[in-house]
C-alpha positions as CSV (number, residue, x, y, z in Angstrom):
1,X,1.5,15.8,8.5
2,X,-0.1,13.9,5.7
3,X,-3.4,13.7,5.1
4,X,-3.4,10.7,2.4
5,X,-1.6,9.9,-0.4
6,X,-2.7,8.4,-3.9
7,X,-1.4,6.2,-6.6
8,X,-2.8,6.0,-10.4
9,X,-2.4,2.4,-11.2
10,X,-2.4,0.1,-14.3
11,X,-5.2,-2.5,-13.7
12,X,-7.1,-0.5,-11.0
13,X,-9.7,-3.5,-10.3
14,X,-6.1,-5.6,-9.8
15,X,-4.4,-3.4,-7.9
16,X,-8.1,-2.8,-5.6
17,X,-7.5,-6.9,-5.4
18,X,-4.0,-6.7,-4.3
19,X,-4.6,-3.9,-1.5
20,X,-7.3,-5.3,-0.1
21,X,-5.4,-8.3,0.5
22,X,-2.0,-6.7,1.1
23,X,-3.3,-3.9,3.7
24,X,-5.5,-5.8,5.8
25,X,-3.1,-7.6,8.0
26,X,-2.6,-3.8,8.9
27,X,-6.1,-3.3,9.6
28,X,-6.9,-1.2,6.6
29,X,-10.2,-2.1,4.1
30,X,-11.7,-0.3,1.2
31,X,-13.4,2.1,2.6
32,X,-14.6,4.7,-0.5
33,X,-15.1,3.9,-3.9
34,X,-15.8,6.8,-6.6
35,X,-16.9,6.3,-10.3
36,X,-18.3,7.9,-13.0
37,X,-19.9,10.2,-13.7
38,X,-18.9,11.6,-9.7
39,X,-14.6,11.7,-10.9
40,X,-13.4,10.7,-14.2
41,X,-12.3,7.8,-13.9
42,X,-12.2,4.7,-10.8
43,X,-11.0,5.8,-7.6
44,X,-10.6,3.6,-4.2
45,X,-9.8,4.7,-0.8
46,X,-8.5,2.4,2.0
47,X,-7.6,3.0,5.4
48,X,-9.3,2.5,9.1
49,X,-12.6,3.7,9.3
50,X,-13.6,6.3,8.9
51,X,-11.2,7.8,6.8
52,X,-9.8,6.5,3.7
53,X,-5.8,7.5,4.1
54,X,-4.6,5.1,0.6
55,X,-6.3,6.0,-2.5
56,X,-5.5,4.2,-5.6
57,X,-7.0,5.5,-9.1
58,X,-7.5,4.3,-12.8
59,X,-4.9,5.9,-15.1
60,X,-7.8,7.9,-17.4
61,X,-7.4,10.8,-20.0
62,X,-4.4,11.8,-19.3
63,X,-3.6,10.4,-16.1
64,X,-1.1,7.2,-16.7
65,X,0.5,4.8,-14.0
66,X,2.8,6.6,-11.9
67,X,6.5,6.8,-13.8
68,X,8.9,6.0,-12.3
69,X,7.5,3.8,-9.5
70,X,6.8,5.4,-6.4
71,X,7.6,4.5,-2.2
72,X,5.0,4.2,0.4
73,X,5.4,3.0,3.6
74,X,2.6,1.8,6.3
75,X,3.7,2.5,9.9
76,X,2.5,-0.2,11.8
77,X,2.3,-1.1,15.8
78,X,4.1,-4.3,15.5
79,X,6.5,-6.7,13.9
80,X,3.9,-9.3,13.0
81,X,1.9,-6.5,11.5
82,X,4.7,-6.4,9.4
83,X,5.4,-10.3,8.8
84,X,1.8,-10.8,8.1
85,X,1.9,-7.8,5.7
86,X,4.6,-9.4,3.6
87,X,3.0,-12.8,3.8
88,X,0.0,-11.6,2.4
89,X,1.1,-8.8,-0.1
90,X,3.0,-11.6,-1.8
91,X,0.2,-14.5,-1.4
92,X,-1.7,-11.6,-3.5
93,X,1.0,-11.7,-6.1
94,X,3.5,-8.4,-4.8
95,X,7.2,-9.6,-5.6
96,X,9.5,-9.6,-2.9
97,X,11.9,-6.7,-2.5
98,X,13.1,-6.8,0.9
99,X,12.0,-9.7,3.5
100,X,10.9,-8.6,7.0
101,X,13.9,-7.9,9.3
102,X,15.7,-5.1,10.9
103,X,17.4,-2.0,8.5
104,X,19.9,-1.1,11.4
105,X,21.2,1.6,9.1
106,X,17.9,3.3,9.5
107,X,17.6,3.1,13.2
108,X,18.2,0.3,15.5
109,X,14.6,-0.6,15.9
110,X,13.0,0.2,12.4
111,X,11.8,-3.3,11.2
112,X,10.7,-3.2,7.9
113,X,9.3,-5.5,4.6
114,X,9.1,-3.9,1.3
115,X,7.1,-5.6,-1.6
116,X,6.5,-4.5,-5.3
117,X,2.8,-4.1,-6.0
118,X,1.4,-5.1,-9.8
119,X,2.9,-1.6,-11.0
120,X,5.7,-1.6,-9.1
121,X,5.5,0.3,-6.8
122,X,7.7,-0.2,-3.5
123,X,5.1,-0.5,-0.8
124,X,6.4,-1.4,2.6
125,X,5.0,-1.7,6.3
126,X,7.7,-0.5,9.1
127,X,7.5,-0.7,12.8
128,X,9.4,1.1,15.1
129,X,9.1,-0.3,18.4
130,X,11.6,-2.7,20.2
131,X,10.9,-6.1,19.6
């Protein structure tokens, strides 16, 4: 089981602007933020209090925006979750790369939306409960 997962971005204050617009149709806010002289460089950690599950972080020294782009995936209750994420992700300038909709090649329930984030990255939310 994971605990979280991180990302070194670009433009960490807009990628921080993009995920907190993105993730909160799935309930998740900034919940942490680290600077110097605590960590090296900008770190921020979203999730559902009180834990920060998402943590994005300021390519510094030698850290550089993840190459080649990475996948993430949100597991959400519902479909709307995962409308609304879309909806806002691009609204918060994402690029589409997969509308919301069933991926019956997955599973017959697995209703998903993927969208590029400013680095991008494929970040999607999935639910997989019957309609």
């Amino acid at each position: 089981m994971l605990d979280h997962v991180g990302l070194v971005v670009a433009d960490y204050e807009r990628s921080k602007a993009f995920y907190r617009a993105a993730l909160a149709p799935l309930g998740f806010e900034l919940l942490m933020e680290l600077a110097p002289p605590v960590v090296d460089h900008a770190h921020g950690g979203f999730g559902e209090a009180p834990k920060p599950e998402f943590w994005i972080s300021a390519g510094g020294g030698d850290a550089r925006p993840n190459t080649p782009p990475v996948h993430v995936a949100f597991r959400v209750r519902t479909r709307a979750e995962v409308d609304a994420f879309h909806r806002a992700a691009l609204a918060a300038g994402g690029r589409d790369n997969g509308a919301p909709g069933l991926r019956p090649h997955y599973h017959p329930n697995y209703y998903g939306a993927f969208v590029l984030d400013p680095d991008g990255h494929n970040i999607e939310a999935v639910c997989h409960a019957p309609a």
